[in-house]
C-alpha positions as CSV (number, residue, x, y, z in Angstrom):
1,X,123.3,100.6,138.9
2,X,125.9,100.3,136.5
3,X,129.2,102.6,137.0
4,X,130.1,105.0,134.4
5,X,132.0,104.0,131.5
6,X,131.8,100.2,132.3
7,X,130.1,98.2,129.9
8,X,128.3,94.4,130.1
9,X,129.7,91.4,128.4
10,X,126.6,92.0,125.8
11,X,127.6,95.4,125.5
12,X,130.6,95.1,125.1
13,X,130.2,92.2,122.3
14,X,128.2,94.3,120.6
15,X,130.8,97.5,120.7
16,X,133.4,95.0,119.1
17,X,131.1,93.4,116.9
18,X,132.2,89.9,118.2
19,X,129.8,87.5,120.1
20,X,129.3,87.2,124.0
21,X,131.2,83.6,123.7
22,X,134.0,85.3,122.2
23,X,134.4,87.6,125.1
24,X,134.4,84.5,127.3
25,X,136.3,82.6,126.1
26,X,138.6,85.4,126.1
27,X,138.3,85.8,129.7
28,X,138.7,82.1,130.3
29,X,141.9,81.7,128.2
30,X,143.6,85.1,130.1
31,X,143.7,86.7,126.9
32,X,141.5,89.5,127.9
33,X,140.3,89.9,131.6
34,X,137.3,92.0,132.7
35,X,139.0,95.1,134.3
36,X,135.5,95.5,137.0
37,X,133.0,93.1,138.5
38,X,129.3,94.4,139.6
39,X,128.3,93.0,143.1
40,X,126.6,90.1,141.9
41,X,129.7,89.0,140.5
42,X,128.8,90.0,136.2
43,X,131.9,91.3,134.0
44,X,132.1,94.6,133.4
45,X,134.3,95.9,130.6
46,X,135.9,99.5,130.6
47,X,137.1,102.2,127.9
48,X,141.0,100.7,128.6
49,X,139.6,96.9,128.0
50,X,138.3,97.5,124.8
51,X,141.5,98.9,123.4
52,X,143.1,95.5,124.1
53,X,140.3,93.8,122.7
54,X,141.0,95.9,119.1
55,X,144.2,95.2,119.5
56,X,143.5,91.3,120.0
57,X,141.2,91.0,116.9
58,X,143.6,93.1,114.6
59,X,146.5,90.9,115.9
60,X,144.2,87.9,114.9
61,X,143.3,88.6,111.7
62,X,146.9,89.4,111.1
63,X,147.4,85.9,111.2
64,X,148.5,85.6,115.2
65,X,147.0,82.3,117.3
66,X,145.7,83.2,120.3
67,X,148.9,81.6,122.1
68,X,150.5,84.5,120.0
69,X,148.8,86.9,121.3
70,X,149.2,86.3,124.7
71,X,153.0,86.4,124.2
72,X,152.8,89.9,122.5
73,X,154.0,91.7,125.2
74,X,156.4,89.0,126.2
75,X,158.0,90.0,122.6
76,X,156.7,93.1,122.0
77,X,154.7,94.1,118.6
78,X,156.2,96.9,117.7
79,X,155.2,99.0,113.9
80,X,158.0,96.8,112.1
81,X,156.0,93.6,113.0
82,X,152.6,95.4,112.1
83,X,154.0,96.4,108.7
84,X,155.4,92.6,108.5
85,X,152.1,91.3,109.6
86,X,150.2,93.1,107.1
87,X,152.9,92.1,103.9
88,X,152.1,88.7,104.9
89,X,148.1,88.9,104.7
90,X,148.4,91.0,101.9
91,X,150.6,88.1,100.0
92,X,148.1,85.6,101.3
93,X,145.3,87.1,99.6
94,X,147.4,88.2,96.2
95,X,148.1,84.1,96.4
96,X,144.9,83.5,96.9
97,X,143.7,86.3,94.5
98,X,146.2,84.6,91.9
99,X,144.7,81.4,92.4
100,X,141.0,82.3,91.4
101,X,142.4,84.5,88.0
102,X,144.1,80.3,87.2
103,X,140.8,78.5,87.9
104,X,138.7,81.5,85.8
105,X,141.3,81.4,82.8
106,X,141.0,77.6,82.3
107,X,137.4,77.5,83.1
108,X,137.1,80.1,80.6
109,X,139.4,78.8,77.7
110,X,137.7,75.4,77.9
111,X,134.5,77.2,77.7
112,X,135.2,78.0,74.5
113,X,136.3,75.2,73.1
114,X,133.5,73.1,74.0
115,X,131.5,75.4,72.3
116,X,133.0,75.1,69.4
117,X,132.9,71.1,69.4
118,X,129.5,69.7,68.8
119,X,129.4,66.8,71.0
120,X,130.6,67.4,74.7
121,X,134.4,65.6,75.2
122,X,134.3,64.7,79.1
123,X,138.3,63.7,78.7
124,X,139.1,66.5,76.1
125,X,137.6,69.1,78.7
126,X,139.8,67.8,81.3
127,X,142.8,67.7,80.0
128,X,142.2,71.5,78.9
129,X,141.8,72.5,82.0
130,X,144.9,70.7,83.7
131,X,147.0,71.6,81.3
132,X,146.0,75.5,81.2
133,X,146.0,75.1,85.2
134,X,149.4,73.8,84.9
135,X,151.0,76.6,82.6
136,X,149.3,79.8,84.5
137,X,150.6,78.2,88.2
138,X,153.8,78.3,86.7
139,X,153.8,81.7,85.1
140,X,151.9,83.0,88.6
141,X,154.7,82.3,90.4
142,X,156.8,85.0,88.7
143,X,153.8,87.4,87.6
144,X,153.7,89.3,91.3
145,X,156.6,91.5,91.4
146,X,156.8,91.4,95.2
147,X,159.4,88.3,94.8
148,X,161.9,89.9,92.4
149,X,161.9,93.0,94.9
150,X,162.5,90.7,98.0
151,X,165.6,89.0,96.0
152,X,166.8,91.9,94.6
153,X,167.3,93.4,97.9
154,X,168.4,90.2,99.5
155,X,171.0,89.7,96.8
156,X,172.1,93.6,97.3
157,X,171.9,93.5,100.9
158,X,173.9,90.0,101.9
159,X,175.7,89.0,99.0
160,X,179.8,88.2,99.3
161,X,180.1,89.0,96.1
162,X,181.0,92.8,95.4
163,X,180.1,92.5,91.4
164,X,176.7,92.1,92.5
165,X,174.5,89.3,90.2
166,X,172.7,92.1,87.5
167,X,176.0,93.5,87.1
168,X,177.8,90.3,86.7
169,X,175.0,89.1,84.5
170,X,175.5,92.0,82.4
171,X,179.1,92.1,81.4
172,X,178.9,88.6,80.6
173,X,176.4,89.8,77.9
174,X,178.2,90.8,74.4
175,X,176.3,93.7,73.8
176,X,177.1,95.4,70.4
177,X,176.5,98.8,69.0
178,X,173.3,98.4,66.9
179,X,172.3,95.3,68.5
180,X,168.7,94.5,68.8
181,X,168.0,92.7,71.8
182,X,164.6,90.8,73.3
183,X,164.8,89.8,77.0
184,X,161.4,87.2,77.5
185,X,160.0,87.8,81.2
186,X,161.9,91.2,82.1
187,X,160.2,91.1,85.5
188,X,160.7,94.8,87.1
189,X,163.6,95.8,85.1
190,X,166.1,95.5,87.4
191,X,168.8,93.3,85.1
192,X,169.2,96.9,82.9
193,X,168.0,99.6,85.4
194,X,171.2,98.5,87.5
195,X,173.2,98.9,84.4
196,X,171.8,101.7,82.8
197,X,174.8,104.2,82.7
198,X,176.4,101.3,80.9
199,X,174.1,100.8,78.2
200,X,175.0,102.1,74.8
201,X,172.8,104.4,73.5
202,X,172.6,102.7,70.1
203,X,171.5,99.2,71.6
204,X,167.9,98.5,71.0
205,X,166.4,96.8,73.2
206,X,162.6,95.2,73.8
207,X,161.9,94.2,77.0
208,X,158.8,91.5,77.4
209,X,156.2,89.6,80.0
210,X,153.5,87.7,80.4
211,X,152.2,90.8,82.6
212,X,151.1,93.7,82.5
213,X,151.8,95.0,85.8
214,X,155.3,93.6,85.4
215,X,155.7,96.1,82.1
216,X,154.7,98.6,84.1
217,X,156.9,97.7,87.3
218,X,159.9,97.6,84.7
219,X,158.6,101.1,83.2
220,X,158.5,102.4,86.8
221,X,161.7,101.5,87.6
222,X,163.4,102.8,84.3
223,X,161.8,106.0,84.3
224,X,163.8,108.8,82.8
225,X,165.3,106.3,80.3
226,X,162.0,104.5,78.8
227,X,163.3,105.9,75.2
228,X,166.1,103.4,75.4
229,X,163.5,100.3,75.8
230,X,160.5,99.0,74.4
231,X,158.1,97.4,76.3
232,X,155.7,95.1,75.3
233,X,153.2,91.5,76.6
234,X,154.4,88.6,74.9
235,X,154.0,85.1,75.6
236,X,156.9,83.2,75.3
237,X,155.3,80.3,73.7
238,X,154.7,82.5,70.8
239,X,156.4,84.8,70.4
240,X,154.9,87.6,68.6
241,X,157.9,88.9,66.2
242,X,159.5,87.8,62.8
243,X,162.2,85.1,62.2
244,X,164.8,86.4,62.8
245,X,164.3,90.1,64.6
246,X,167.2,89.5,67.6
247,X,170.8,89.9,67.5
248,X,170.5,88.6,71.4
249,X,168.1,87.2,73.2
250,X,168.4,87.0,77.3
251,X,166.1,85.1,79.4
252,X,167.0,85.7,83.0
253,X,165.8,83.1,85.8
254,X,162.5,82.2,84.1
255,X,163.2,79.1,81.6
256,X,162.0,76.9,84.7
257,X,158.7,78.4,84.6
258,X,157.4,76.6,81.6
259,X,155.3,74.5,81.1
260,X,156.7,73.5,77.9
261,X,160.0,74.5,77.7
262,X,160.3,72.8,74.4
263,X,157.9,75.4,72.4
264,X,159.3,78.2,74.1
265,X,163.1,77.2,73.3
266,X,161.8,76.2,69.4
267,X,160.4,80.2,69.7
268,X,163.2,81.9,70.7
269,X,165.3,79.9,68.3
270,X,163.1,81.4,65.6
271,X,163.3,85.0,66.3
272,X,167.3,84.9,66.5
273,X,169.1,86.0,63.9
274,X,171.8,83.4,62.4
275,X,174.9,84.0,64.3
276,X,173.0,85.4,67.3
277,X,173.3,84.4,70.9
278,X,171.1,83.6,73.5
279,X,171.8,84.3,77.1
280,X,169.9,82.6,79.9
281,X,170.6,82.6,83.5
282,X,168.7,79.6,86.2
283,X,169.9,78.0,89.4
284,X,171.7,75.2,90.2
285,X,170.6,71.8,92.6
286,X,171.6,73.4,96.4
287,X,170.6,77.0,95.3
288,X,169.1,78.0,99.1
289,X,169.6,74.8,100.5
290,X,170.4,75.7,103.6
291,X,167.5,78.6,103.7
292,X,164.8,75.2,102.8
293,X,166.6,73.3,105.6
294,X,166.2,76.0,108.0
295,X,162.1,75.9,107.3
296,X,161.8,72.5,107.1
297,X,163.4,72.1,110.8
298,X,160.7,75.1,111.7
299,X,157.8,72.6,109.9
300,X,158.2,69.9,107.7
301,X,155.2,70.7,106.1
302,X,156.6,74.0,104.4
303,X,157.9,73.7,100.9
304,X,159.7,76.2,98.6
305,X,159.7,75.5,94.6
306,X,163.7,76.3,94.2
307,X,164.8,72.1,93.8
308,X,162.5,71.8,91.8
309,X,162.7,74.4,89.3
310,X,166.5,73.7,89.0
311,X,165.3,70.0,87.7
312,X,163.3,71.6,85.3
313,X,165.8,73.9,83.6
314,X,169.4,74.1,86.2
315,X,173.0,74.5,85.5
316,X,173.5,70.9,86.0
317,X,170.9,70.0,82.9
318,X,170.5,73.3,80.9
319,X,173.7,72.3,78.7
320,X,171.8,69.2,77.5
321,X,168.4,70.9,77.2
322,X,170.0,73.4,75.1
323,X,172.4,72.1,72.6
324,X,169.1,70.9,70.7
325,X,168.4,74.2,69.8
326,X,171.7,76.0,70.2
327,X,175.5,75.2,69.8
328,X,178.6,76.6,71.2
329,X,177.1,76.7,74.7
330,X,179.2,78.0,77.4
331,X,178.4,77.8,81.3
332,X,179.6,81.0,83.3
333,X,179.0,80.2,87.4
334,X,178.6,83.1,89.5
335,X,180.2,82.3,92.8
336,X,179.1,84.0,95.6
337,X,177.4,82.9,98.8
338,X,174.6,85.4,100.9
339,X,175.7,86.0,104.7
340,X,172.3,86.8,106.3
341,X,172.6,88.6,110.1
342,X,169.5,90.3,110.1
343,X,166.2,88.9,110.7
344,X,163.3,91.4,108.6
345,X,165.6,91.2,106.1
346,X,165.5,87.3,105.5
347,X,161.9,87.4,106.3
348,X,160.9,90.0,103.8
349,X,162.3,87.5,101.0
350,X,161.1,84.4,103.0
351,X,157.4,85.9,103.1
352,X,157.9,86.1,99.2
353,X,158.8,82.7,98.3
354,X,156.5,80.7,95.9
355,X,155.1,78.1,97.9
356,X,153.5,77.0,101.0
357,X,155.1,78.6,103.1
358,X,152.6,81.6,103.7
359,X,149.9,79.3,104.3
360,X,152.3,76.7,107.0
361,X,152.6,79.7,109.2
362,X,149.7,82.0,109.0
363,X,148.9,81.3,112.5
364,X,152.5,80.5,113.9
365,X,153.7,83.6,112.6
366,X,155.8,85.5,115.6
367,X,156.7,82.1,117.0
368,X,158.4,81.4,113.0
369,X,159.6,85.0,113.7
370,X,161.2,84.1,116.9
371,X,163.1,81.1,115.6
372,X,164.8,82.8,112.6
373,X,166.0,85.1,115.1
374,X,167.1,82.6,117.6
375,X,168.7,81.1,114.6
376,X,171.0,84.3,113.4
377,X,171.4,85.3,117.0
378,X,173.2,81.9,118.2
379,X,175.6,81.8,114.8
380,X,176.0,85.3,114.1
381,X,174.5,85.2,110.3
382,X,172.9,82.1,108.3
383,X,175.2,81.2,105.6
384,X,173.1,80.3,102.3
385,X,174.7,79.0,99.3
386,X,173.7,81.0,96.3
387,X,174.4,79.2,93.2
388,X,173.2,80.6,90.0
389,X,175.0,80.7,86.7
390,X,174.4,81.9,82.9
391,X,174.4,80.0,79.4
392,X,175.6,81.4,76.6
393,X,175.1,79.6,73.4
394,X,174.7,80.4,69.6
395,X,172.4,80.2,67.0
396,X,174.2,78.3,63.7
């Protein structure tokens, strides 16, 4: 007869809903032991064993390999690393969630226009869809607002320099009384919700993206002083206002996201008034470098979109990019370097990062953990250049 509170290995499955091979090979790797055997030598499972089994399948579907696992209480798992855990499966599926909306939107756009064509255009349809695919990965990358948040705090948190980079941005901006100005991709706000007491009152200004739940991030984080701003989804390749509307425009950290950096530039040339000036900040060549090197050294595998970008629009080419559209273009470096010495706050940015990264170590995830710990532990802090810079140039 079976003793009270003990379960079978069938029965117990079925509790968990899990299968009986599961619970054996669970038994076989150590994970999870049978706390009872009957006398002809059958597992039996009890009350106590099948709270560490919950806690084995929540730890696995928070992206933990069973090796992890196992070396939970070797490390402990305490609610930080749960709440950790669960940001990184919850930016795993936003990725993936942002994925499918790309794929929908270009399978939908060329939809239409093979409707409206008579004959079907194999290599027409194609290149539709690349290209579409092409512009919405790009503007993904910035639409989730969970990266700005990460770097804002990173940037507050570590940087060596005091100005801080919104507020340094900021006075290098020649803002006027009267002027109207149009920031393209405002993100969350943050470049005028940090300056806000500094703002004049008359300075109008419209603040823009590609997304909604950007606008509404930004609204959110300006509340109180919304009648200062106006809000509004534009797409920077047309942009939806008259020649000529903007005494300034400002374009902070998102020129690298285009696709085609030509149209937008050509746009924003268009709405500037004659005389006006056009702010807009990017990153230069070894921005992070040390941060990328650090990951790569974890798994070669892993790559982050920062080199990259700076090729595309950086302080090393944005000069000559610009002066086609713009003259009397100034470069203004911000020096400053970040001085990381704690570990959940380099990961809360790292698990933010654009990239693969999410993806390299969703199973590997306490023993990446572990490493940038080691890491800050042996030195004392990682030391990660931080090189951004802003244009300012002139409309003639």
């Amino acid at each position: 007869m079976k003793e009270k509170n003990l379960y079978t290995t069938g029965e117990f499955a079925k509790m968990a809903g899990v299968t009986i091979r599961t619970i054996r090979y669970y038994d076989a790797k150590g994970i999870l032991k049978p706390s009872h055997h009957n006398s002809s030598g059958h597992r039996l499972y009890s009350n106590e064993d099948f709270i560490k089994l919950k806690k084995i399948l929540a730890l696995k579907y928070l992206g933990l390999s069973l090796d992890e696992v196992m070396n939970t209480e070797l490390y402990s798992f305490e609610k930080d690393d749960m709440v950790n855990s669960l940001k990184l499966q919850k930016n795993i599926i936003k990725n993936k969630i942002n994925h499918m909306k790309t794929v929908l939107n270009a399978i939908e756009t060329a939809e239409v226009s093979i409707q409206k064509d008579e004959d079907l255009d194999w290599n027409k349809t194609i290149d539709i869809i690349k290209i579409l695919e092409n512009e919405k990965e790009l503007l993904q990358q910035y639409v989730d607002s969970s990266n700005l948040n990460a770097n804002v705090k990173l940037q507050d948190r570590f940087s060596s320099n005091k100005h801080g980079w919104y507020n340094w941005t900021f006075n290098n901006i020649k803002l006027r009384k009267k002027s109207k100005v149009l920031e393209i991709g405002c993100g969350n706000g943050a470049l005028w919700a940090k300056n806000i007491e500094s703002l004049n009152d008359k300075v109008e200004v419209t603040l823009t993206d590609v997304c909604q739940d950007m606008i509404n991030d930004a609204k959110l984080n300006l509340d109180g002083y919304n009648k200062k701003f106006n809000f509004k989804i534009v797409d920077p390749n047309n942009i939806a206002y008259e020649d000529e509307s903007f005494d300034i425009i400002i374009a902070n950290h998102i020129l690298f996201y285009m696709n085609d950096l030509d149209k937008v530039l050509s746009e924003i040339k268009r709405v500037l008034k004659v005389g006006g000036r056009f702010y807009c900040s990017t990153i230069g060549g070894d921005h992070m470098k040390e941060l990328e090197e650090l990951m790569i050294k974890f798994n070669s595998n892993i790559k982050i979109s920062e080199e990259k970008l700076s090729n595309k629009f950086g302080l090393d080419n944005g000069e000559y990019i610009l002066q086609k559209y713009f003259t009397d273009i100034h470069k203004h470096l911000y020096k400053d370097e970040l001085v990381v010495n704690d570990t959940k706050g380099i990961l809360e940015y790292i698990y933010s990062i654009p990239g693969n990264i999410l993806e390299v170590i969703d199973t590997k995830k306490k023993e990446f953990e572990v490493y940038i710990d080691k890491n800050i532990q042996q030195n004392g802090a990682i030391n990660i250049t931080n090189s951004n810079g802003l244009f300012e140039s002139i409309k003639r």
